[in-house]
ROTORSE-468652 format. One record per residue: residue in three letters; residue number from 0; x, y, z of N, C-alpha, C, O in turn. Coordinates in steps of 0.05 Angstrom, whole numbers. Each point is the difference from the previous one (the first is absolute). Layout:
% ROTORSE-468652
<site "ALA"; NUM; <X; Y; Z>; <X; Y; Z>; <X; Y; Z>; <X; Y; Z>>
...
% end
This chain:
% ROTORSE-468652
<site "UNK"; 0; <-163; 487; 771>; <-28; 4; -1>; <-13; -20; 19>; <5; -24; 1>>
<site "UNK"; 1; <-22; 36; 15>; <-8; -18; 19>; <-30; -17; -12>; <-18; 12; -10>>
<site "UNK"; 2; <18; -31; 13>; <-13; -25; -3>; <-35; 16; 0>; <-12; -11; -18>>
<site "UNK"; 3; <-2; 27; 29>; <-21; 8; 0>; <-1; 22; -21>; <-20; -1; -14>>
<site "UNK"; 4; <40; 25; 6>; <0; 13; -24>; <-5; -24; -26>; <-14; 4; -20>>
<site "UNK"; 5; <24; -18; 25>; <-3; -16; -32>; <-16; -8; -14>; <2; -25; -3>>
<site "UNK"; 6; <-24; 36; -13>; <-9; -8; -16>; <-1; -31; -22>; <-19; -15; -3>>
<site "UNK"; 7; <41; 14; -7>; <2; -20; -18>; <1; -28; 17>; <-3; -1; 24>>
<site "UNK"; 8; <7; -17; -38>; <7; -25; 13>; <32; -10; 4>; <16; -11; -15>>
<site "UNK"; 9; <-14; 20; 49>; <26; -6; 12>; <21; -20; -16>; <-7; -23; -2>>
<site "UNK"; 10; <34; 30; -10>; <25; -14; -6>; <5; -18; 22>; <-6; 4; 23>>
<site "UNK"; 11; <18; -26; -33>; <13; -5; -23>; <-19; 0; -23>; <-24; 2; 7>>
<site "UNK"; 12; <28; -5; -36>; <-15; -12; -14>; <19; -24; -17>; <24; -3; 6>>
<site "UNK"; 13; <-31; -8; -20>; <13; -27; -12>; <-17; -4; -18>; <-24; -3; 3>>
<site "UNK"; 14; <40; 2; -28>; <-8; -15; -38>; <3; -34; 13>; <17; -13; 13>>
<site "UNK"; 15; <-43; 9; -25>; <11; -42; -1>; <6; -4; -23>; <-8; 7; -22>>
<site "UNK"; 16; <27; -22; 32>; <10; -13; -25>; <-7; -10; -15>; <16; -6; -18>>
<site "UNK"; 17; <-48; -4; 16>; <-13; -10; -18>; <-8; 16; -19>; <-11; 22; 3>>
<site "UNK"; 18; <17; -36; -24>; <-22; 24; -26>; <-27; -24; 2>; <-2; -25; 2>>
<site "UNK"; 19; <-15; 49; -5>; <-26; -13; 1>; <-22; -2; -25>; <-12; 22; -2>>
<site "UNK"; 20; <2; -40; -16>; <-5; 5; -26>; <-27; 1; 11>; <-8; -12; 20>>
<site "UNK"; 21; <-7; 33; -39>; <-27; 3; 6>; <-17; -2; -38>; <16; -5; -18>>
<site "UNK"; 22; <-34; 9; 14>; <-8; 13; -25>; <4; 10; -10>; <6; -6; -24>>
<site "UNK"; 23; <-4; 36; 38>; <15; 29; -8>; <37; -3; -8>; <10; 11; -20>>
<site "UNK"; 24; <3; -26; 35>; <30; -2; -3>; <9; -11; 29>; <-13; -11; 19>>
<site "UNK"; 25; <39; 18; -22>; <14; -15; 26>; <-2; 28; 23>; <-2; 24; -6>>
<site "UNK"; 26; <4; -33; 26>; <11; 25; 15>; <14; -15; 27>; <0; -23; 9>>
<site "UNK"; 27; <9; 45; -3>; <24; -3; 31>; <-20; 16; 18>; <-13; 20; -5>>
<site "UNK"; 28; <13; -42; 34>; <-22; 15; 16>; <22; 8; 22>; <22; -10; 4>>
<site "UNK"; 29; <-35; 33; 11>; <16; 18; 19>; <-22; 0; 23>; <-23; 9; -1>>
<site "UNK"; 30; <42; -29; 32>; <-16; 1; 20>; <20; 24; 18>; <24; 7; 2>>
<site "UNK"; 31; <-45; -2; 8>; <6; 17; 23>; <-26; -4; 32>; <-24; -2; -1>>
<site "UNK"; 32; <39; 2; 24>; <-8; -20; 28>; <-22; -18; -12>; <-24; 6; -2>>
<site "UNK"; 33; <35; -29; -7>; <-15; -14; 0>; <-26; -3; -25>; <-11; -22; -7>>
<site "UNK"; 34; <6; 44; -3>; <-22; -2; -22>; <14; 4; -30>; <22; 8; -6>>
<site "UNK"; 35; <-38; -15; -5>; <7; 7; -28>; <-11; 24; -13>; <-22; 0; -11>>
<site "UNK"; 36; <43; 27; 12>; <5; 23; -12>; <-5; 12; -31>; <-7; 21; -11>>
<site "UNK"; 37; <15; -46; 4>; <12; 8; -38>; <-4; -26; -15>; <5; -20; 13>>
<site "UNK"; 38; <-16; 18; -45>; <14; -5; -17>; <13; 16; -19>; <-9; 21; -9>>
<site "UNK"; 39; <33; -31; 2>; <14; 25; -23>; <7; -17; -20>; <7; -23; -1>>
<site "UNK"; 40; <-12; 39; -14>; <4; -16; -29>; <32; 5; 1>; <8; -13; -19>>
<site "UNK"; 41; <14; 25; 31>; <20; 4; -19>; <17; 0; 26>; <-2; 19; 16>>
<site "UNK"; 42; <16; -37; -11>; <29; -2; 22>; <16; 28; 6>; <17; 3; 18>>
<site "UNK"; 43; <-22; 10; -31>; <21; 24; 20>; <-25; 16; 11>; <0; 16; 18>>
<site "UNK"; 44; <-17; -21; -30>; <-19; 21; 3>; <-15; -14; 34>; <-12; 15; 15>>
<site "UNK"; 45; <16; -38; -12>; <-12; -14; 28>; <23; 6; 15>; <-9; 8; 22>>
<site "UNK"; 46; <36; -7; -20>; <23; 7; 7>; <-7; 24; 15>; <2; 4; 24>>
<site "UNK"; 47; <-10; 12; -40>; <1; 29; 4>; <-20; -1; 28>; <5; 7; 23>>
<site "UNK"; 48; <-33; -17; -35>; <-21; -2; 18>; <9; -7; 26>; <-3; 17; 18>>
<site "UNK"; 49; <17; -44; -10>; <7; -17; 16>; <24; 15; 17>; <7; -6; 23>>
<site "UNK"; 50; <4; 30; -39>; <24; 13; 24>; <-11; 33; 8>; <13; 18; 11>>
<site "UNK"; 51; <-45; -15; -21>; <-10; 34; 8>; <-3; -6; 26>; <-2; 24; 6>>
<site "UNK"; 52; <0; -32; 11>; <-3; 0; 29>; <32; 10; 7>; <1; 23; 10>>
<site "UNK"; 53; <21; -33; -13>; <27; -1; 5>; <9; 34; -11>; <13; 16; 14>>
<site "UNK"; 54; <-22; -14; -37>; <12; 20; -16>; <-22; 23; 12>; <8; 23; -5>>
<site "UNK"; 55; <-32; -23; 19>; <-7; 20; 10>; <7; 11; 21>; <-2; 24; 5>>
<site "UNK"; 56; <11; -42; 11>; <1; 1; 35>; <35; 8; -14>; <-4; 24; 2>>
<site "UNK"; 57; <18; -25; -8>; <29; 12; -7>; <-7; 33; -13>; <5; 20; 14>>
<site "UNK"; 58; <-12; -18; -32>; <-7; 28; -13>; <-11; 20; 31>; <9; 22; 6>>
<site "UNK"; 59; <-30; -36; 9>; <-7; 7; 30>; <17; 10; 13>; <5; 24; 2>>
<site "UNK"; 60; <8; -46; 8>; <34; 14; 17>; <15; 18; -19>; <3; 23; 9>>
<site "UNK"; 61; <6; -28; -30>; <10; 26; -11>; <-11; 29; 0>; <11; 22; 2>>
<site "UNK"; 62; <-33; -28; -5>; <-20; 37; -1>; <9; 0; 27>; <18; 16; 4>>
<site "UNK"; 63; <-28; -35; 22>; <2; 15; 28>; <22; 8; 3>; <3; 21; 12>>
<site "UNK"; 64; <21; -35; -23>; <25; 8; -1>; <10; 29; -6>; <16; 15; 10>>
<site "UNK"; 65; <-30; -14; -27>; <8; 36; -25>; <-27; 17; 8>; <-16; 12; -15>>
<site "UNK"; 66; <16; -16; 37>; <-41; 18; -3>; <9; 25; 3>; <-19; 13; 8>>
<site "UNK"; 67; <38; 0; -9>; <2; 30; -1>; <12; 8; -30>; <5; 23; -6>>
<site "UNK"; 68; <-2; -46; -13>; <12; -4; -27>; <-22; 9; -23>; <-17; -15; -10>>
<site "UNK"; 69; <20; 36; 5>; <-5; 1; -36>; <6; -2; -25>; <-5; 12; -21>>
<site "UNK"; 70; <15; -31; 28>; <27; -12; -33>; <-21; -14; -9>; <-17; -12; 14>>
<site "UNK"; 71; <19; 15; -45>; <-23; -12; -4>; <4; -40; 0>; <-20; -14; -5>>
<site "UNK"; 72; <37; 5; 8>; <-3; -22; 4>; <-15; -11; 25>; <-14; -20; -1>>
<site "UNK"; 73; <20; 37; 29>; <-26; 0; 18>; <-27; 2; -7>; <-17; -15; 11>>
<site "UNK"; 74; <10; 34; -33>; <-14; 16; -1>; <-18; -24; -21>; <-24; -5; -2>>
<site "UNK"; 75; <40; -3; -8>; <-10; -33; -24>; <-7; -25; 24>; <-18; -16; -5>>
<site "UNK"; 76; <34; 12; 29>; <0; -18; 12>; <-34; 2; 14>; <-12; -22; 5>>
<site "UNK"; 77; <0; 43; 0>; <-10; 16; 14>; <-27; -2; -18>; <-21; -10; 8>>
<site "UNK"; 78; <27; 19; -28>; <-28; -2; -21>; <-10; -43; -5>; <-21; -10; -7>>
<site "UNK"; 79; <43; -2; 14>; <2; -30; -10>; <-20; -9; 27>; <-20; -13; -3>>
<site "UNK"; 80; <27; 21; 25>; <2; -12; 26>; <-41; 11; 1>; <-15; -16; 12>>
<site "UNK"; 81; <4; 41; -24>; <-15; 6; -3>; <-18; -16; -15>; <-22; -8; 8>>
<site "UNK"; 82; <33; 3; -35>; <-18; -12; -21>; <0; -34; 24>; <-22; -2; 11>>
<site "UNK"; 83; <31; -7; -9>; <-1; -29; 12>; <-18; -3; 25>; <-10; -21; 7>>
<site "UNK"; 84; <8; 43; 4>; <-14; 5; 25>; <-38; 14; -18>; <-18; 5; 16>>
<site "UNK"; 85; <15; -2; -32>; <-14; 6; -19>; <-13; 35; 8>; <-24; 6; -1>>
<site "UNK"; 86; <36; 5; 5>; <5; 21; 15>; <11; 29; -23>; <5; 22; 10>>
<site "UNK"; 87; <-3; -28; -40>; <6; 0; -20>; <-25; -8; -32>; <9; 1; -23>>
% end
């Protein structure tokens, strides 16, 4: 995906390692270039956040890969690559 299609805020992203106590509870913050993206209340769930840049741009090359493919696992990769792009 080229750098001007992208919407979201460009990968890498990265959980710090800090848990951060606030009022509300603790949370794990998720930067991405430079700013601060996320608090998540719950470690896999910032995990998750912190590798959608990686895990989109892969699902990407696979559809371009299979673009004449209607299996529905394309066809799921395809609907995913949609919803994230908000396009869905």
């Amino acid at each position: 995906m080229t750098e001007d299609k992208c919407a979201h805020t460009p990968g890498p992203h990265k959980v710090d390692g800090r848990n951060v106590k606030t009022q509300v509870g603790n949370f794990h913050l998720v930067w991405g270039g430079g700013d601060l993206l996320a608090y998540v209340a719950y470690k896999p769930d910032a995990d998750l956040y912190a590798s959608a840049p990686e895990l989109l741009e892969a699902l990407e090359v696979l559809a371009d890969f299979h673009s004449d493919s209607d299996e529905p696992q394309v066809v799921a990769a395809r609907a995913a690559i949609a919803k994230a792009r908000g396009e869905s």
